[in-house]
N, CA and C atoms as a LAMMPS dump frame, in Angstrom:
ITEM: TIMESTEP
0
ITEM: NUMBER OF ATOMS
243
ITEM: BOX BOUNDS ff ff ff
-5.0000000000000000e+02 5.0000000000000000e+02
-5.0000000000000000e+02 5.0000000000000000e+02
-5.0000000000000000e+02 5.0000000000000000e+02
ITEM: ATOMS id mol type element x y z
1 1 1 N 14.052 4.327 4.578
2 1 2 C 13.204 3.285 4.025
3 1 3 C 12.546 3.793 2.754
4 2 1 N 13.024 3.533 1.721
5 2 2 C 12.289 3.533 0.684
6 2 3 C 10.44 3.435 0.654
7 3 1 N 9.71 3.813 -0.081
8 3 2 C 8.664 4.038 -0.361
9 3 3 C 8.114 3.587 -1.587
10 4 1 N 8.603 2.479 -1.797
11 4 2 C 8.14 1.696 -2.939
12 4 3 C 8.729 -0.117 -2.507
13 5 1 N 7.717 -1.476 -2.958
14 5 2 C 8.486 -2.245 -2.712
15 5 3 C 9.591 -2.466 -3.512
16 6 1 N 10.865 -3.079 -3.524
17 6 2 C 11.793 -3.606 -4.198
18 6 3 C 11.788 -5.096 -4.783
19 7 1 N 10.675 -5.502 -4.973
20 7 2 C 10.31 -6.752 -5.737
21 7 3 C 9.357 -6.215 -6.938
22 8 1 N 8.536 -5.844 -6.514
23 8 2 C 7.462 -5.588 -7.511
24 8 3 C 7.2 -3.952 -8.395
25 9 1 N 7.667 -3.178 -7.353
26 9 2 C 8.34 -1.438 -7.455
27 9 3 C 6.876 -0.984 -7.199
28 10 1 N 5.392 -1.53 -6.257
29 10 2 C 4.572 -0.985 -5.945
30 10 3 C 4.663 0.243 -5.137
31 11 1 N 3.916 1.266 -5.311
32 11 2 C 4.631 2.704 -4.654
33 11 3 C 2.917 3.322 -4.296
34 12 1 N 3.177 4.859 -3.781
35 12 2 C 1.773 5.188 -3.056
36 12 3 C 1.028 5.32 -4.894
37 13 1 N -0.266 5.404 -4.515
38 13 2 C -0.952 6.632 -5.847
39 13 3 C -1.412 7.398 -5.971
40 14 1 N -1.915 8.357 -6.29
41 14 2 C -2.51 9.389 -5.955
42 14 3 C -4.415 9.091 -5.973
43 15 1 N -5.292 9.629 -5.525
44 15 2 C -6.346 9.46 -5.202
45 15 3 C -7.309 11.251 -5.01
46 16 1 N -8.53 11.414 -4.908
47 16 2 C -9.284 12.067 -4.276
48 16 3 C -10.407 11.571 -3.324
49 17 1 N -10.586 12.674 -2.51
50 17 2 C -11.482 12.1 -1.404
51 17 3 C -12.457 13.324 -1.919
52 18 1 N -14.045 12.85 -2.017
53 18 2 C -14.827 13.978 -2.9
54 18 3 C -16.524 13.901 -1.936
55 19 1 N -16.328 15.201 -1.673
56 19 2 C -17.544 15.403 -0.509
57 19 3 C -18.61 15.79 -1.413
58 20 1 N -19.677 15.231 -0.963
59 20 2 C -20.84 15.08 -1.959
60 20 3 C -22.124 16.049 -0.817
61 21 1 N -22.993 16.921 -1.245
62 21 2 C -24.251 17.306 -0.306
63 21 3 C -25.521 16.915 -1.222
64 22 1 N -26.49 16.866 -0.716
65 22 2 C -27.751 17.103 -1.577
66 22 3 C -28.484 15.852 -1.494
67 23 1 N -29.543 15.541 -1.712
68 23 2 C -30.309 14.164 -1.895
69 23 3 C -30.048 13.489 -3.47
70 24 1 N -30.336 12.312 -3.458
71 24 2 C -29.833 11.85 -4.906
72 24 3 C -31.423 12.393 -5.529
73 25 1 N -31.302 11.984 -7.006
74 25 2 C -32.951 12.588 -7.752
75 25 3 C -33.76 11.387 -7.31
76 26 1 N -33.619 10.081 -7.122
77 26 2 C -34.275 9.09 -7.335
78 26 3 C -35.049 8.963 -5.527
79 27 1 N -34.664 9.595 -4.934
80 27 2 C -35.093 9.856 -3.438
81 27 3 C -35.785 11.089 -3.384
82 28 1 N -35.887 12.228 -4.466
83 28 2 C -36.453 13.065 -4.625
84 28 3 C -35.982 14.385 -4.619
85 29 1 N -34.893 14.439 -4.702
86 29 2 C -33.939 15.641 -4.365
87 29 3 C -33.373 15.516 -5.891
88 30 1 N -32.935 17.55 -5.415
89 30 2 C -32.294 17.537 -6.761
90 30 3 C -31.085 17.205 -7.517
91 31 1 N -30.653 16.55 -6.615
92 31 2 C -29.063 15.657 -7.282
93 31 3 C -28.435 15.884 -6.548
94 32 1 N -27.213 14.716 -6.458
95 32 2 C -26.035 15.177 -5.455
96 32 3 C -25.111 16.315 -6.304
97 33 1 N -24.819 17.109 -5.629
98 33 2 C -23.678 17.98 -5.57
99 33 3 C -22.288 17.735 -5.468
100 34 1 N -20.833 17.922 -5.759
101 34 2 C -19.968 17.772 -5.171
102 34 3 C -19.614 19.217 -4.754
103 35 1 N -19.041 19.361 -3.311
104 35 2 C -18.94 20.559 -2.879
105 35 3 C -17.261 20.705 -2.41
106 36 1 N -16.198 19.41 -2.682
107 36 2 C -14.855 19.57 -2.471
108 36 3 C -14.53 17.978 -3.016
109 37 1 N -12.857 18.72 -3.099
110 37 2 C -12.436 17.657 -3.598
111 37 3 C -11.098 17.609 -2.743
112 38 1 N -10.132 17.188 -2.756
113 38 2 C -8.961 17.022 -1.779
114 38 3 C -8.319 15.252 -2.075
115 39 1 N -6.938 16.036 -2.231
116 39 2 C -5.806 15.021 -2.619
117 39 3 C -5.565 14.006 -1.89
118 40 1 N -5.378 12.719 -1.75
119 40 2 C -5.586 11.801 -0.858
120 40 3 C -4.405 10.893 -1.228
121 41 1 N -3.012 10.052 -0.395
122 41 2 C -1.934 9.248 -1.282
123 41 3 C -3.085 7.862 -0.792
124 42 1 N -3.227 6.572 -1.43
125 42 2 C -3.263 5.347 -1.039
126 42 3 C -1.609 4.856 -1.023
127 43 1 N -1.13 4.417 0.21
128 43 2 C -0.056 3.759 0.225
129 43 3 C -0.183 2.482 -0.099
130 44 1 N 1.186 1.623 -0.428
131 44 2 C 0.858 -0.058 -0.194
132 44 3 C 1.132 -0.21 1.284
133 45 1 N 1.211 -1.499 1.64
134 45 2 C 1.289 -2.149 2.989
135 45 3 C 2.879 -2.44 2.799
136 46 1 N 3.38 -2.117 3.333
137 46 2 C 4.91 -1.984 3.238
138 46 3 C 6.033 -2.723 4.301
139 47 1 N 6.313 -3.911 4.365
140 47 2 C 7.056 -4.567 5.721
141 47 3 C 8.774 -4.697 5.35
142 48 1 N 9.36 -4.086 6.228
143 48 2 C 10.757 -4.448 6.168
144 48 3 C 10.902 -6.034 6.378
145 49 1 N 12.16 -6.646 5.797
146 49 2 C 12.364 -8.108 6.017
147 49 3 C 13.721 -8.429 5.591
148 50 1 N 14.282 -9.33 6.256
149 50 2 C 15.32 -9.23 6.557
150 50 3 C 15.649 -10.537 5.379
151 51 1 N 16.395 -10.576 4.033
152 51 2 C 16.423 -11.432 3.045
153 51 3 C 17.767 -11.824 2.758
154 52 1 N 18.547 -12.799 2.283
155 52 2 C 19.473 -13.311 1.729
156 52 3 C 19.953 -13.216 0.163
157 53 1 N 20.93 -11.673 0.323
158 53 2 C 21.018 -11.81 -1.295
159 53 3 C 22.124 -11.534 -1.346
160 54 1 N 22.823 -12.84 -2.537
161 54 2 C 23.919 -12.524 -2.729
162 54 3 C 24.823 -13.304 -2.087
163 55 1 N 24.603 -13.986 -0.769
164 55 2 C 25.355 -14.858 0.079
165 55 3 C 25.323 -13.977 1.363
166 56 1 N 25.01 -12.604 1.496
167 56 2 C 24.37 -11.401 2.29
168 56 3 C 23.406 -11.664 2.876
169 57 1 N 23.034 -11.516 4.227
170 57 2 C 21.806 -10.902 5.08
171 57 3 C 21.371 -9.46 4.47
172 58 1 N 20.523 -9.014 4.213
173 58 2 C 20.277 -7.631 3.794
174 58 3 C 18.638 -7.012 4.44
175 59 1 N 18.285 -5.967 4.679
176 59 2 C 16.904 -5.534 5.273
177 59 3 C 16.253 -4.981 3.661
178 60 1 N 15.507 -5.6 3.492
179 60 2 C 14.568 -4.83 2.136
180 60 3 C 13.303 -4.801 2.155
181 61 1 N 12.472 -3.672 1.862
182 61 2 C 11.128 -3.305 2.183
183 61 3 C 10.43 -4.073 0.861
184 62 1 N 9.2 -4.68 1.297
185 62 2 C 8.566 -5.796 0.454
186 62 3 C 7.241 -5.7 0.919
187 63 1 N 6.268 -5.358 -0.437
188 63 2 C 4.682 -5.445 -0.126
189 63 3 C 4.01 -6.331 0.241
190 64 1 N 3.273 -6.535 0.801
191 64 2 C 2.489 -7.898 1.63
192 64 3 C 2.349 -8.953 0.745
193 65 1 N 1.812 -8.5 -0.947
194 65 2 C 1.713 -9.402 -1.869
195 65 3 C 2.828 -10.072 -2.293
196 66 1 N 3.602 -9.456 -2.196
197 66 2 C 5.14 -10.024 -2.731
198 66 3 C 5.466 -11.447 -1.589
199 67 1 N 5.015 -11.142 -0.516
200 67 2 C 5.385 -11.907 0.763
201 67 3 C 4.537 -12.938 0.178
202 68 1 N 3.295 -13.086 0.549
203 68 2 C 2.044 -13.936 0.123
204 68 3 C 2.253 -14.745 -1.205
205 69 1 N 2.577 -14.073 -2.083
206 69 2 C 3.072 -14.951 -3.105
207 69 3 C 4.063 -15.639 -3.198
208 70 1 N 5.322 -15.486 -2.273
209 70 2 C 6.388 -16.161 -2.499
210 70 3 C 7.317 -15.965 -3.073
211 71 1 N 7.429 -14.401 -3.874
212 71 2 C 8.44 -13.976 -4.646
213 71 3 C 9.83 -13.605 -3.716
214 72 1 N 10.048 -13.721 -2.191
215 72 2 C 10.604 -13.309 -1.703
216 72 3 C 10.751 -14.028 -0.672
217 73 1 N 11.505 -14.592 0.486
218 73 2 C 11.763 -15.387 1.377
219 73 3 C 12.687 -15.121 2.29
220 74 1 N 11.658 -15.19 3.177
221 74 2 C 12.181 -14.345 4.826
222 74 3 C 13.501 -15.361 5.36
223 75 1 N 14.376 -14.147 5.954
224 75 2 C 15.556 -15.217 6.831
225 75 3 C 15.061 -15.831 8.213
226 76 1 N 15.604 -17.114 8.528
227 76 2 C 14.85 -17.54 9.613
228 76 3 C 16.256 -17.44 10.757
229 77 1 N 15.667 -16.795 11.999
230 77 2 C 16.625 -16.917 12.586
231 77 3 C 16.949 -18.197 13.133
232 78 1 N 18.138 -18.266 14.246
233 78 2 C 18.36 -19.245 14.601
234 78 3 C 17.778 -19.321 16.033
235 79 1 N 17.594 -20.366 16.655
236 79 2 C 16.801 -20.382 18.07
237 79 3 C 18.042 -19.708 18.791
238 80 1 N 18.32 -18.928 19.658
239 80 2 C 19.13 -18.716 20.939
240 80 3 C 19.281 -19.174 21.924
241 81 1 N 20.391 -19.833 22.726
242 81 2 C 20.265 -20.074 23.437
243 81 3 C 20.277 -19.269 25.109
C-alpha cells in the first residue's frame, strides 16, 4: 500500500513534538524553556477503495478529502444473493 494518496499525491510530513519546562514570564516565572525536541511523521487518513478505471475494478488508496469531495467514486457492490 502506497503511502501517499493517488488522487491528490497527499503523503506523511514531517513535524516536531517540543517539550517545554518552566513557568511562562507573565505568570511570574522566568520563561518557558524548551528542554527537547523529537521528530514526529503527521500521516494523512488513508482508505483503500475499490474504483473503476479504465473499464477495470482496481483497489487504490485515497485520502478522506479526496472521498468527501468527490474526486473519486467508490464501486458499489452488487446485493448477493
Amino acid at each position: 500500500m502506497p503511502g501517499f494518496c493517488e488522487i491528490c499525491g497527499k503523503e506523511a510530513i514531517k513535524g516536531h513534538q517540543i517539550i517545554r519546562r518552566g513557568a511562562a514570564k507573565r505568570r511570574g516565572g522566568a520563561g518557558r524553556k524548551i528542554t527537547g525536541k523529537s521528530i514526529r511523521r503527521q500521516l494523512p487518513n488513508l482508505q483503500t477503495v475499490k474504483v473503476v478505471i479504465g473499464g477495470t475494478p482496481r483497489r487504490i488508496t485515497v485520502c478522506t478529502s479526496c472521498l468527501k469531495a468527490g474526486k473519486v467514486q467508490k464501486l458499489q457492490n452488487s446485493a448477493r444473493a
